[in-house]
VEXVEXBA-908694 format. One record per residue (C-alpha): residue number from 1; residue in three letters; x, y, z. Coordinates in Angstrom, 2 decimals, decimal comma. Each point is the difference from the previous one (the first is absolute). Layout:
! VEXVEXBA-908694
<atom NUM; Ala; <X; Y; Z>>
...
//
This chain:
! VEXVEXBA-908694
<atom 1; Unk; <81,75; 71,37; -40,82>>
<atom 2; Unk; <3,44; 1,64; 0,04>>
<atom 3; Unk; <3,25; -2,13; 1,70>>
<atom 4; Unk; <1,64; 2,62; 1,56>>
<atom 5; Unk; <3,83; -0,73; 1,22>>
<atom 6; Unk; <0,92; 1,57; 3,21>>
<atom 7; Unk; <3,46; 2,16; 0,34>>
<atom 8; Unk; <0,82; 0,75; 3,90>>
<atom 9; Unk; <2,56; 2,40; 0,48>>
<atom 10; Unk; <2,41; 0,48; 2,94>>
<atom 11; Unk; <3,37; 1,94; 0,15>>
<atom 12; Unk; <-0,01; -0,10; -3,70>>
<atom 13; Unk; <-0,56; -3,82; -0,35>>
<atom 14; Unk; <-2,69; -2,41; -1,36>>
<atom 15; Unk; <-1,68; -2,02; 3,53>>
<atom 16; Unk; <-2,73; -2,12; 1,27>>
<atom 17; Unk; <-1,21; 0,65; 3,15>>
<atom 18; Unk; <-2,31; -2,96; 2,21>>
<atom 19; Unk; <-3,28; 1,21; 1,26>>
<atom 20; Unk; <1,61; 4,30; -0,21>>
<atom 21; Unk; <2,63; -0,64; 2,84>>
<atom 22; Unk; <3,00; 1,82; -0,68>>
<atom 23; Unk; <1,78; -2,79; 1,61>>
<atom 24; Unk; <-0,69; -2,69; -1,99>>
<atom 25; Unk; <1,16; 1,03; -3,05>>
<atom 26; Unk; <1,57; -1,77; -3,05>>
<atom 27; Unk; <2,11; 1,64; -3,13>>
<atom 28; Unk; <-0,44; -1,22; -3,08>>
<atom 29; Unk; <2,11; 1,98; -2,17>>
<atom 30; Unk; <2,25; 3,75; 0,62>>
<atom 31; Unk; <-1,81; 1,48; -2,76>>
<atom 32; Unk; <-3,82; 0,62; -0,22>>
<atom 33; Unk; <0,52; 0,62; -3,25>>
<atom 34; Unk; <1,23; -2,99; -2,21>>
<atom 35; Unk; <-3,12; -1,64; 2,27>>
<atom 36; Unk; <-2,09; 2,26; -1,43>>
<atom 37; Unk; <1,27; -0,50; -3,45>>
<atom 38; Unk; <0,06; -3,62; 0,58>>
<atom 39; Unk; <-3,75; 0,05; 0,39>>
<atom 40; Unk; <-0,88; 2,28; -2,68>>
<atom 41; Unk; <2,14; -2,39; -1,95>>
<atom 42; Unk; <-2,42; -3,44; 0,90>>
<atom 43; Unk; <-3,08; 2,34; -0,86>>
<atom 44; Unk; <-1,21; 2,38; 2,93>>
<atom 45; Unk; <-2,01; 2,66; -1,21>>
<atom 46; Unk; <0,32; 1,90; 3,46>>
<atom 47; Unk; <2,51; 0,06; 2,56>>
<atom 48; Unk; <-0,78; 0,70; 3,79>>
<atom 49; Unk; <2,97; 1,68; 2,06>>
<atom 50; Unk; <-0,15; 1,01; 3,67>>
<atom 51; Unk; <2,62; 2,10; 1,57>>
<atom 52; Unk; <0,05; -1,95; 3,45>>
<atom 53; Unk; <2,84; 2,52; 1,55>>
<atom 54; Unk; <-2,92; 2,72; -1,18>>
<atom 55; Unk; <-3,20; -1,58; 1,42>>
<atom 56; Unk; <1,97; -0,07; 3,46>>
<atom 57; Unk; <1,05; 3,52; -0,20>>
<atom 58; Unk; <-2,78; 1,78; -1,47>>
<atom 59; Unk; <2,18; 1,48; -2,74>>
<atom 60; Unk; <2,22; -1,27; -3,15>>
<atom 61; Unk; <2,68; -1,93; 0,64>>
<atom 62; Unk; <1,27; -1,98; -3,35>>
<atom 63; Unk; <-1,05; 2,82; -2,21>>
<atom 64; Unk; <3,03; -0,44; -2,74>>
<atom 65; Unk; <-1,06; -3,76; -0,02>>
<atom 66; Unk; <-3,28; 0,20; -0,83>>
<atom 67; Unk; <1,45; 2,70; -2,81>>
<atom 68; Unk; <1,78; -1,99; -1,57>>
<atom 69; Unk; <-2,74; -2,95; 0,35>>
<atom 70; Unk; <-2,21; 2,31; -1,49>>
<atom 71; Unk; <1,67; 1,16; -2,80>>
<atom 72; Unk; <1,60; -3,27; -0,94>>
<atom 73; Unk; <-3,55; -1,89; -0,53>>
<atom 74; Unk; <-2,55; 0,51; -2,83>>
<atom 75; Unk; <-2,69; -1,45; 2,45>>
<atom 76; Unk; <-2,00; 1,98; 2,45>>
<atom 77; Unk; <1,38; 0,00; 3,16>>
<atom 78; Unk; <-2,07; 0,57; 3,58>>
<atom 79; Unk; <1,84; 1,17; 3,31>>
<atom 80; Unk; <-0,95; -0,13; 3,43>>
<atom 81; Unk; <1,96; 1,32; 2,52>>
<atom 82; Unk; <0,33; 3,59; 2,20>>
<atom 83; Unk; <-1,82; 1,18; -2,07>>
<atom 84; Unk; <-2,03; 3,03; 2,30>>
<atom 85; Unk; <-0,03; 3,10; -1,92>>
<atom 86; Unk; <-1,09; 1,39; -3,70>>
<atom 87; Unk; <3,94; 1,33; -0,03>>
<atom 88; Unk; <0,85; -3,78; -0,22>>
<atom 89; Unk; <-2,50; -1,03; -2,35>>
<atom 90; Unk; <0,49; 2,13; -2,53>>
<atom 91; Unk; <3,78; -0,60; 0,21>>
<atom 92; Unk; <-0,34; -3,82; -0,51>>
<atom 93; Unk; <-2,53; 0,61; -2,99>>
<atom 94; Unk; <2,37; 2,25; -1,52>>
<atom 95; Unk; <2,50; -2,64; 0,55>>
<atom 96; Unk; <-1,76; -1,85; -2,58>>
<atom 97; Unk; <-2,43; -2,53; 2,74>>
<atom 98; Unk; <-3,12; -0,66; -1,12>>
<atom 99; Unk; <-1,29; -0,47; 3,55>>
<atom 100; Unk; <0,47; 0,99; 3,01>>
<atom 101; Unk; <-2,01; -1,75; 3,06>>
<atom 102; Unk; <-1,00; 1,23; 3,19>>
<atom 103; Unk; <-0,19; -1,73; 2,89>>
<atom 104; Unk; <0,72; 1,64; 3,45>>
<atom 105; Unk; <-0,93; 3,02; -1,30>>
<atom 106; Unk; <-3,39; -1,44; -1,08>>
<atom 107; Unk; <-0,89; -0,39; 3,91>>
<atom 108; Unk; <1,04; 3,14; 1,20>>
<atom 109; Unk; <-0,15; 2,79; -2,81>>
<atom 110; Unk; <-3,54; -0,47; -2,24>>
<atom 111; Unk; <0,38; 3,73; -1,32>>
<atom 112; Unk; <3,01; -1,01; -0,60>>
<atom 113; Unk; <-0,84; -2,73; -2,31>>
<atom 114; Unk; <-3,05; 1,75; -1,41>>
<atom 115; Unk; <2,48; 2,67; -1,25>>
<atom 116; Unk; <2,43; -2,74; -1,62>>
<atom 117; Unk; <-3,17; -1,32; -1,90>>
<atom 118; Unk; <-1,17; 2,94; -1,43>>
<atom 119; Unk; <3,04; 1,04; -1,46>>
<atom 120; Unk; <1,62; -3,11; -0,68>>
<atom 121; Unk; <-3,03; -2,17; -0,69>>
<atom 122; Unk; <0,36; -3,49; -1,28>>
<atom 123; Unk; <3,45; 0,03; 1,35>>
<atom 124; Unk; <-1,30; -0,55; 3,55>>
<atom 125; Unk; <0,01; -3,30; 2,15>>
<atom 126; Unk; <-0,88; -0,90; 3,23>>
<atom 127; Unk; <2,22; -2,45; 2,15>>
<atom 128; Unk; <-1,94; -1,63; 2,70>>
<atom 129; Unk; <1,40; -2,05; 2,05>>
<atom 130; Unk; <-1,27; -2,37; 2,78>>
<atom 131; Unk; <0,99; -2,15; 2,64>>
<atom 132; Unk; <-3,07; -2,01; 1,91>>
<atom 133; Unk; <-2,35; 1,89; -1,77>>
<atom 134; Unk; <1,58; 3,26; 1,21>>
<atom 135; Unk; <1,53; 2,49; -1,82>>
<atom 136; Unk; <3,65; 0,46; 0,19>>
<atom 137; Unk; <2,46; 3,39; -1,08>>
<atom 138; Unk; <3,29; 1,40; 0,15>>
<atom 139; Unk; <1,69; -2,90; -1,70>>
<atom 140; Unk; <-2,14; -2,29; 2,13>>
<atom 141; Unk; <1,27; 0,83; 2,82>>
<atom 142; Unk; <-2,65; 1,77; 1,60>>
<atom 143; Unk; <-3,95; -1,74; 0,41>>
<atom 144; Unk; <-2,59; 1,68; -0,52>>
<atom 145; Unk; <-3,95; -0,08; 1,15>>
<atom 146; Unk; <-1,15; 0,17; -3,43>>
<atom 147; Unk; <-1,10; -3,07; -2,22>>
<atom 148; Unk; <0,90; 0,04; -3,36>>
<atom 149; Unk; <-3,57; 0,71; -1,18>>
<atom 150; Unk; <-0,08; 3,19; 2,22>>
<atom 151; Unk; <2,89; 1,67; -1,76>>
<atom 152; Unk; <-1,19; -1,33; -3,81>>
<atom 153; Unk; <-3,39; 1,31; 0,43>>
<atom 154; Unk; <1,23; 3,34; 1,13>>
<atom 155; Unk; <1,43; 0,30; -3,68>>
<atom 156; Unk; <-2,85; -1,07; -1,96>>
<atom 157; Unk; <-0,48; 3,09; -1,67>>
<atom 158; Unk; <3,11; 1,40; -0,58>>
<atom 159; Unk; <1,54; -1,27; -2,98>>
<atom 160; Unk; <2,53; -2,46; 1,82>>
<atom 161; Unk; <1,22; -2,48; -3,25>>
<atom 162; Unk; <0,39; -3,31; 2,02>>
<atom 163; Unk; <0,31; -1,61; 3,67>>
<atom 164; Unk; <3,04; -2,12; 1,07>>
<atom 165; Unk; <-0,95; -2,20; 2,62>>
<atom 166; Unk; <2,10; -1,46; 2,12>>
<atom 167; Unk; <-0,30; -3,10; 2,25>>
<atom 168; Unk; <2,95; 0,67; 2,26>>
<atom 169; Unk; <-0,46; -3,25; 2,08>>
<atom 170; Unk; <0,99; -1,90; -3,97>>
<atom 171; Unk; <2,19; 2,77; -1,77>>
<atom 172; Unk; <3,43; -1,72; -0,06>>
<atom 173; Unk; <-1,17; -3,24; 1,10>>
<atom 174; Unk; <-1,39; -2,27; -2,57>>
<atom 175; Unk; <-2,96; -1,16; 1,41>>
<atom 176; Unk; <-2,48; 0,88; -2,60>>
<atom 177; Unk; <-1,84; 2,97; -1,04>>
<atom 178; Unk; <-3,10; 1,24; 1,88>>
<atom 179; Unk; <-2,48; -0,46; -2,30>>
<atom 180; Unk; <-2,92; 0,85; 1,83>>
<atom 181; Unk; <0,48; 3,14; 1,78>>
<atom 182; Unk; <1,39; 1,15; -3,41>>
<atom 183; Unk; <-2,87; -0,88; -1,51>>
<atom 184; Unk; <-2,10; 1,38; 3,38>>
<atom 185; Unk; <1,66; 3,17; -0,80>>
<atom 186; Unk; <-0,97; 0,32; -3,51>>
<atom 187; Unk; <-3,03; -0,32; 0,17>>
<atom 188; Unk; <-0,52; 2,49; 2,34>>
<atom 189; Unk; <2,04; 2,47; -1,58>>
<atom 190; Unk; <-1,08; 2,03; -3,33>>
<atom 191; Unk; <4,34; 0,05; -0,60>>
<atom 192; Unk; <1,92; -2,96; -1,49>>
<atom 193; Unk; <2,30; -2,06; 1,73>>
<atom 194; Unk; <3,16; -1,38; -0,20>>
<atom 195; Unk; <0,55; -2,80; 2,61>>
<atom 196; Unk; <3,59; -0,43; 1,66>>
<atom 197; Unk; <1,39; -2,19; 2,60>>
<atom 198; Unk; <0,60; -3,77; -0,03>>
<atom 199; Unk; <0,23; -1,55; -3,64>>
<atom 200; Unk; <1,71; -2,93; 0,60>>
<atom 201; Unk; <-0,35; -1,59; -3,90>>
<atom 202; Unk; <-2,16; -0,24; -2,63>>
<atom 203; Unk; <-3,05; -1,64; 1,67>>
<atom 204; Unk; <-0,20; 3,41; 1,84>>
<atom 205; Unk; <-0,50; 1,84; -3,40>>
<atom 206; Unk; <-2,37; -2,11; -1,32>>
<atom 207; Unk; <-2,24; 0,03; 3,53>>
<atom 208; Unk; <0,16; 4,15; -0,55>>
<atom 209; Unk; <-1,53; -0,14; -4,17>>
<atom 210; Unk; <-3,38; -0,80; 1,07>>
<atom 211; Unk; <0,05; 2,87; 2,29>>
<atom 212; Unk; <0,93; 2,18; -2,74>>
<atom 213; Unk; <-3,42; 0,77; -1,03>>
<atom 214; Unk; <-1,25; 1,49; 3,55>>
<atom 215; Unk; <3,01; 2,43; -0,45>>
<atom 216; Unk; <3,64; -1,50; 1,29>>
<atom 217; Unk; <1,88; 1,37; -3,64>>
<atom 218; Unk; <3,32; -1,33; 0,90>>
<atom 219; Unk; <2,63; -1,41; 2,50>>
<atom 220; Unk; <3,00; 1,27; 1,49>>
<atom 221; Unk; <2,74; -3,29; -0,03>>
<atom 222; Unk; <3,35; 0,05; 1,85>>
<atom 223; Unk; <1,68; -2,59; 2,13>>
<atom 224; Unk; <-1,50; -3,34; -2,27>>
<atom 225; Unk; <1,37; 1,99; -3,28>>
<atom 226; Unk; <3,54; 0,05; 1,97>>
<atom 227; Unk; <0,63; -3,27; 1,34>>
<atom 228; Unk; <-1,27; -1,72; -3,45>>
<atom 229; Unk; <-3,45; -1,22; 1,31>>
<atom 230; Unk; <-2,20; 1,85; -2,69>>
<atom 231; Unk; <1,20; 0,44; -3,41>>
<atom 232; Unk; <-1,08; 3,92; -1,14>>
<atom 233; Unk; <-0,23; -1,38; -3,42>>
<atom 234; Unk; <-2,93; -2,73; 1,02>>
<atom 235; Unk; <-1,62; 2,02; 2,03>>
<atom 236; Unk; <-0,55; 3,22; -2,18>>
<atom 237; Unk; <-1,27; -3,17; -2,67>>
<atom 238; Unk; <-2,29; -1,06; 2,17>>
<atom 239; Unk; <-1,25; 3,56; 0,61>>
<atom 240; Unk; <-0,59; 1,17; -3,90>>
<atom 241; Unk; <-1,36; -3,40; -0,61>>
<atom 242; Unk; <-2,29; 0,59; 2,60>>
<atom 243; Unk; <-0,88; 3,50; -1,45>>
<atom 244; Unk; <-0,52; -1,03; -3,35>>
//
């Protein structure tokens, strides 16, 4: 299973939002990134980054940011984020991204996101993120009568690389990741998935390795990597011990 440090940008700076509201919001550092560098430095292997100001506004908003984010690491980085169009994807893949993930778009546009598979394929991920069971978009903002499961099984066959799903209710919050309707997810999916929302500490990572084998391949971590309460180092350990 992959540890996967979480980057949140908004007007050009390095943030943790509670639960997705924009009003409870806490910065951690003016510049993305020497975080990002910082957690290649401990031993990431991927890097997620989401262009809040984006995911709000449908379009780019910290574009030279996530340049410079890009170019600066030798890890693969994926980006969520207003990300609506094949204009933008290509531009952030020729920025050097490895990734780029679609969320909103996901629930509104599947041509869309058929196209972006076939000519970018592997490169592809679904964001899906859910709040009471119900899917969520525009940075959150908006609900949604869609499950989770609707939206993943409408991309079964289309090459999508990977699934981030969220747990709104936990993202930001510390409570603990939701194991089971990761794991619920999974298995009803044919497409891996990386779980996000909640990690509180290490006890959260090691709840998530048995769950590995019905298809959860990683985990996004943010807020418990910045105030101190899981150590990157122990848990990406505890992950290739796991694998091996």
């Amino acid at each position: 299973m992959i540890i996967i440090p979480a980057v949140d940008i908004r007007d050009g700076k390095c943030v943790r939002l509670l639960q997705g509201d924009f009003d409870k919001i806490t910065v951690y550092s003016d510049s993305p990134v020497e975080m990002a560098l910082r957690w290649q430095d401990k031993g990431a292997e991927r890097i997620h980054v989401v262009d809040l100001d984006g995911s709000r506004s449908g379009s780019p908003r910290n574009r030279p940011v996530i340049e410079a984010l890009a170019k600066a690491l030798s890890i693969p980085v994926q980006l969520g984020g207003g990300i609506r169009n094949l204009g933008t994807v290509e531009a952030y893949l020729d920025l050097g991204v490895s990734r780029v993930i679609l969320g909103t778009a996901a629930h509104r546009d599947r041509s869309f996101v058929e196209a972006a598979c076939r000519k970018h394929p592997g490169r592809i991920i679904i964001g899906l993120d859910a709040r009471d069971g119900k899917a969520a978009v525009q940075g959150w903002t908006e609900a949604t009568d869609e499950t989770a499961l609707d939206i993943a099984r409408r991309y079964e066959d289309v090459g999508v690389d990977a699934i981030v799903f969220t747990d709104i209710r936990r993202d930001g919050m510390e409570t603990g990741v939701n194991v089971e309707s990761t794991a619920a997810l999974a298995r009803s999916v044919r497409i891996p998935i990386i779980a996000s929302g909640g990690v509180s500490g290490i006890t959260d990572i090691e709840r998530l390795l048995p769950v590995e084998k019905d298809g959860v391949i990683g985990v996004i971590v943010g807020k418990a990597l910045y105030t101190g309460a899981l150590s990157l180092e122990e848990a990406i350990h505890r992950a290739r011990t796991a694998r091996a």
